[in-house]
N, C-alpha and C positions, 0 to 999 in steps of 0.2 A: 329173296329177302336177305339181308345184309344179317352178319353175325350178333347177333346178341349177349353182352357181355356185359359181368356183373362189377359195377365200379366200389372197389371198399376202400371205404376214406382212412385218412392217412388218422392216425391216435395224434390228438394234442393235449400237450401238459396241462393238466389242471391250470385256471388262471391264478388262483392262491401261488399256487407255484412258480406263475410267472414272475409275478408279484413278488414274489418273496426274494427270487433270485434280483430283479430290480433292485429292489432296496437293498437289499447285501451288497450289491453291488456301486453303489452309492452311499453308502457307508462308507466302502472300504477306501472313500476317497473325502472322506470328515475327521475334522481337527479326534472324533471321537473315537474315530480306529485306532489301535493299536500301531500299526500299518502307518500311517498317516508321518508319526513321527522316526523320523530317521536319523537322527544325529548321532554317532557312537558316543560322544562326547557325555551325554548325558547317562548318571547311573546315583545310587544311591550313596553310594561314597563319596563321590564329587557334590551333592547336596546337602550332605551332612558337614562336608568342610567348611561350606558357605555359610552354612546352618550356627554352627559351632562360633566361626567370629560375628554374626550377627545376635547372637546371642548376649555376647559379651559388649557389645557396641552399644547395641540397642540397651540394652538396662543401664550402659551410663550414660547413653541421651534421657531416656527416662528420667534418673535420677539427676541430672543438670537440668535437666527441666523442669521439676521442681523447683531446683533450690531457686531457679530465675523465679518464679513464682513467688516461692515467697520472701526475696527479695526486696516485690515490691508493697511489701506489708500490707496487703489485703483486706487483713482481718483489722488493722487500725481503723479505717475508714472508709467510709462507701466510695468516696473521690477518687480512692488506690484500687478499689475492687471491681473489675473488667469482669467480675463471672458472681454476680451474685447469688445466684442459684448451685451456688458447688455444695453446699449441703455438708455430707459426711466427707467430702471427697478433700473437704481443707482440712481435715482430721490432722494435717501433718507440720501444718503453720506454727513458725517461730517467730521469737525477736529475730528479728536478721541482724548479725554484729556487724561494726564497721573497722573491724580489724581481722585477717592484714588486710589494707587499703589497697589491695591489690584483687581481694577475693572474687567480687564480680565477674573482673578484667578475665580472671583465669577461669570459673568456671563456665560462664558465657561460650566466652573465645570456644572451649573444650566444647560445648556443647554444639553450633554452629560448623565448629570445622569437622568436628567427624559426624556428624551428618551428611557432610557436603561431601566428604572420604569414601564412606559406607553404600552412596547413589550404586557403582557400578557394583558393590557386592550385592545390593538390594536386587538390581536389574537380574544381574546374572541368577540370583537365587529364585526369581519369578520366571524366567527362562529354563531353569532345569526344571521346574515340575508343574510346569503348564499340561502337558496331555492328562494330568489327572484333573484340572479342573475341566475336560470336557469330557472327562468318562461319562460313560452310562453302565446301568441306569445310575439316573442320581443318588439315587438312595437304595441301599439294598437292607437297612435294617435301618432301627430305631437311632442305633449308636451312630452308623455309617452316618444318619441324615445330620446328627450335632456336630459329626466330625466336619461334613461340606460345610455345612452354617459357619462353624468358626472358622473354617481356611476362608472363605468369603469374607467374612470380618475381618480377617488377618490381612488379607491381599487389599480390600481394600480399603483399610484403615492404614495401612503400610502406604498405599500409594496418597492417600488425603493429607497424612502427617506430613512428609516429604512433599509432597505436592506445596503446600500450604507455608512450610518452612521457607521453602528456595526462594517462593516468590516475595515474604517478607522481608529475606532477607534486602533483597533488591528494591525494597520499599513499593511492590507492585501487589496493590491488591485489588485484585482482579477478581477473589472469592467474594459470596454474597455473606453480609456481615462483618462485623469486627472479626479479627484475626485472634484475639485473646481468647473468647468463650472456645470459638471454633477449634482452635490448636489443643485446649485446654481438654475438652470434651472428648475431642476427637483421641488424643493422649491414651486417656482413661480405657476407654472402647477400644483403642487398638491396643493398648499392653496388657490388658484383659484377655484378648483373642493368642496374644504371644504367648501370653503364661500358658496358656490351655494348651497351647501347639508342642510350643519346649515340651512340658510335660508328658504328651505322648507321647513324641517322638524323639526325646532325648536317649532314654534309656536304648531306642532301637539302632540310633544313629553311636552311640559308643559302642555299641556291640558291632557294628559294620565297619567302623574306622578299627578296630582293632583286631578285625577275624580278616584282613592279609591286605595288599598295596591298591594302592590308589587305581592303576592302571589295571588291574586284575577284574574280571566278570565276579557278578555274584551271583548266584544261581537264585533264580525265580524273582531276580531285580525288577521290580513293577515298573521303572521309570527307564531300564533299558530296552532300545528299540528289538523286535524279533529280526527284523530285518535291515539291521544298518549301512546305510553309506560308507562307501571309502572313507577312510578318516583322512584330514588335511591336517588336525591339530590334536596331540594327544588332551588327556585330560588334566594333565601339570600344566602344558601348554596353554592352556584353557584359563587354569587361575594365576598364571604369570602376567597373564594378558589383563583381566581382572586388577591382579594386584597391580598393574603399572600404571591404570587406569586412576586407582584410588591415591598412585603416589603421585601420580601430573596434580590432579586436584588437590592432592595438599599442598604441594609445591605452590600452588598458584591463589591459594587461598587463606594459608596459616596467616602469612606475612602482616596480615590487617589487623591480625588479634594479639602480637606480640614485635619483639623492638627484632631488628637484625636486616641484615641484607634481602632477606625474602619479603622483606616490606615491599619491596621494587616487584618483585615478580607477583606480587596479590594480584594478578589483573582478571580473575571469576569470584573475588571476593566484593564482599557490599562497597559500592564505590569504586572501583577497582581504577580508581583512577590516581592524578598525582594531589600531594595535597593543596587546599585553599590558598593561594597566597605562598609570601614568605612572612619572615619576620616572625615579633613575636606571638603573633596568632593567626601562625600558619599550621593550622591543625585541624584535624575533620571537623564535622558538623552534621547535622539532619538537616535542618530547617533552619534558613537564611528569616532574615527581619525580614524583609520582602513575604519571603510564603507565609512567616505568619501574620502580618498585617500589621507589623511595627514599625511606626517613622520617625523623624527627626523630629517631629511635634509631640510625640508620648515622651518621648526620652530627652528634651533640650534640659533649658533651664525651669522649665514650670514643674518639672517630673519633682515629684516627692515619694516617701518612702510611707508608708502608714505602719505604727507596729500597735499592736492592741492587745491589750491583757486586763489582770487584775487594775493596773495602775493607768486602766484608759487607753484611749488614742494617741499617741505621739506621732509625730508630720516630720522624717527627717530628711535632707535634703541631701544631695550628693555632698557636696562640700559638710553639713552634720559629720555626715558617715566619715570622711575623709579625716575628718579631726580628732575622732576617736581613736583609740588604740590600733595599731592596724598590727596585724601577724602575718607569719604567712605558710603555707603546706602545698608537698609536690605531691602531687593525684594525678591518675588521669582519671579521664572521662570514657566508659565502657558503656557502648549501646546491645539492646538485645538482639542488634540484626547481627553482633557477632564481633564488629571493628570496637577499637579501641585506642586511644590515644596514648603513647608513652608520659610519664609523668610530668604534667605540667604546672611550673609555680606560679601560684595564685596566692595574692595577698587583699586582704579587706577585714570587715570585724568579726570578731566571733560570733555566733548564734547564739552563744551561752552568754554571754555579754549583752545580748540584743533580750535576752530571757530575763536578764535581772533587771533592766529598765521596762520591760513589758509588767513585771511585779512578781516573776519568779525567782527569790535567789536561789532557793534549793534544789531545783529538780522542774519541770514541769509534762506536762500529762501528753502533751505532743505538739508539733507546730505544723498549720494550715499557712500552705506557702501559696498565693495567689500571682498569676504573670498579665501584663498586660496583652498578650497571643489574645487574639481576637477569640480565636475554636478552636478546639481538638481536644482528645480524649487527657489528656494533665496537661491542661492551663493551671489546673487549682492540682498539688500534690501535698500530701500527709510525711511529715517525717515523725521518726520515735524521739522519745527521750533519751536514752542512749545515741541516737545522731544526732541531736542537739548539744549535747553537753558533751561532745568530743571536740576536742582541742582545735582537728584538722579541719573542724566544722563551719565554713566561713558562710559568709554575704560576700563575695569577692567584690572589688571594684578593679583590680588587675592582672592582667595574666604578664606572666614572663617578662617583668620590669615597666609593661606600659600596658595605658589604661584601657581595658574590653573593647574589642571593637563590637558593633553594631550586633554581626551577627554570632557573635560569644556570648550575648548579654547586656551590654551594656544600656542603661549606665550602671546594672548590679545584676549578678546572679548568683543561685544557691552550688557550693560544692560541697560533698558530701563525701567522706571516704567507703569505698566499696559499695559505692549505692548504683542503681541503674541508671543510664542517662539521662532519662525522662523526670528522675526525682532531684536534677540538679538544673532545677529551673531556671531558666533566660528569663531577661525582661522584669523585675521581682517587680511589685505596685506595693503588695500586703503579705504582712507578714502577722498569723493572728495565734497567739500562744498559748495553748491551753484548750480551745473550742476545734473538736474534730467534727 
């Protein structure tokens, strides 16, 4: 008989165990490990730098965003009001003044170009503290979980704002809806989520920037790797790169919004191309007669002017208009995608002049400026009384020594000092004074 021998099986790991070891293991290779992220580059001092000028960026996009807002005088009339649901949120609405006749031109421009500056501090700043948005657990207390909510809100109201701006600038609206409510909205909800952030994390971030140098560890840095890479760029090096980032894009960008040799180099700014034409109405534009459905038949000789007031209808015809007093005021013309025109002389009649034959001589309650533009959101725009009965306030019939061309307005349009380009309407038909 052959040996008989007793076989004792080999001990295996609990399967929990296995299991567990698994998934650790598989972890340790998610955006959620620690582990995962290796860049030395990142730390809490280098977040707080970025932190610190977005701070101060972002509150005067904020606040030029507004002021563009109300601008376009809102609160006058529904015609000007893109958001009529703002509720308590217009809480902040003025008369918008038309002096200095530059104001727009400058806060606009300001607003637009550092936005367009601010993109690679944005980027950069959502690149140093991504591994906490995939920590886990998500939530580990009540406070923890409002804190993820509003970094969620922040990141991506930060990215919708921005998002949403670029593309208008470049007249691409590719988002669903108007741009106005959305940008307007979106504003609110994300500098709501800023305040909440700054507010935590301000006090922590001056105590980091000022407890020793940039390039120094900080002990128990949540956003430094345990395990980092060879570094290829320190952390100066990091926001040099940054900073030269945001100084190409103003280079290439300012130029559209103010007069000088960097007008040439604008070429990421709106239009970034050369201007229309030469001569005397060689100067930007939006909207050609063409895209809005104006031709040689609305504006020939049949084209009449309608002004309507107290004292009725009046029918004035281009030569009318011509015969009257004519003046004249150097403007430019400032769009909210940012560009704007150096000042250009325009001469035609007053609006204040056109007020006292409509049957106001003293003042009037505001003028309903109607274009013959087939569509779009001001064919019909609201001005105040204060931009009525300002001097520089025309019906132009000329730019720059000769008469409008086609796609300026002709055969009249509205100039306004410091007003948005949209509220210095092409194409005039009617002009109604008094009825908002």
């Amino acid at each position: 008989m052959g040996d008989s021998r007793r076989i004792t099986p080999t001990p295996r790991a609990p399967l929990s165990r296995l299991l567990g070891g698994r998934v650790t293991t598989i972890l340790a290779h998610t955006p959620s490990s620690s582990g995962y992220w290796r860049s030395p580059v990142r730390g809490v001092r280098f977040t707080a730098v970025l932190g610190l000028v977005l701070l101060i960026g972002i509150t005067v996009l904020f606040v030029t965003g507004l002021l563009s807002y109300a601008a376009y005088n809102p609160d006058l009339s529904p015609v000007n009001d893109k958001t009529p649901g703002k509720g308590l949120l217009g809480f902040y609405l003025f008369a918008w003044p038309t002096g200095p006749h530059w104001l727009y031109r400058l806060t606009q421009g300001l607003h637009v170009t550092l936005g367009i500056v601010l993109v690679p501090v944005l980027l950069a700043k959502l690149w140093s503290v991504v591994p906490k948005l995939f920590a886990l657990p998500p939530a580990r207390s009540l406070g923890h979980a409002l804190e993820r909510i509003s970094l969620l809100l922040l990141v991506g109201g930060a990215l919708f704002e921005f998002v949403t701006g670029l593309l208008n600038i470049q007249l691409e609206y590719l988002f669903p809806g108007s741009f106005y409510p959305l940008h307007f909205y979106g504003a609110w909800v994300f500098f709501a989520a800023f305040l909440t952030h700054a507010a935590l994390r301000m006090p922590q971030a001056v105590r980091v920037l000022r407890s020793g140098r940039l390039s120094e560890a900080s002990p128990g840095d949540p956003l430094e790797s345990p395990a980092p890479s060879a570094p290829t760029i320190s952390r100066r090096g990091a926001l040099a790169v940054v900073g030269a980032g945001s100084l190409v894009l103003l280079i290439t960008s300012v130029g559209r919004s103010f007069d000088g040799p960097l007008r040439r180099l604008a070429v990421l700014a709106p239009h970034g191309v050369d201007e229309p034409g030469s001569g005397p109405g060689g100067f930007q534009i939006n909207k050609t007669a063409a895209a809005a459905g104006v031709t040689t038949a609305d504006t020939g000789e049949n084209w009449w002017l309608t002004v309507s007031g107290p004292a009725g209808n009046l029918r004035l015809t281009r030569r009318d208009l011509m015969a009257m007093d004519q003046y004249s005021a150097a403007l430019p013309i400032a769009c909210v995608e940012g560009w704007s025109t150096s000042d250009q002389r325009w001469r035609g009649v007053r609006l204040s002049d056109l007020a006292v034959l409509a049957g106001y001589p003293d003042g009037v309650p505001g003028l309903l400026v109607e274009s013959m533009q087939r569509s779009g959101p001001f064919r019909r725009a609201a001005l105040r009384d204060n931009q009525v009965r300002d001097p520089s306030s025309l019906l132009a019939l000329q730019v720059n020594g000769e008469d409008l061309t086609p796609d300026h307005g002709y055969p009249a349009r509205i100039i306004v000092p410091a007003a948005p380009g949209v509220l210095n309407t092409k194409w005039v038909s009617r002009l109604t004074f008094g009825s908002l």
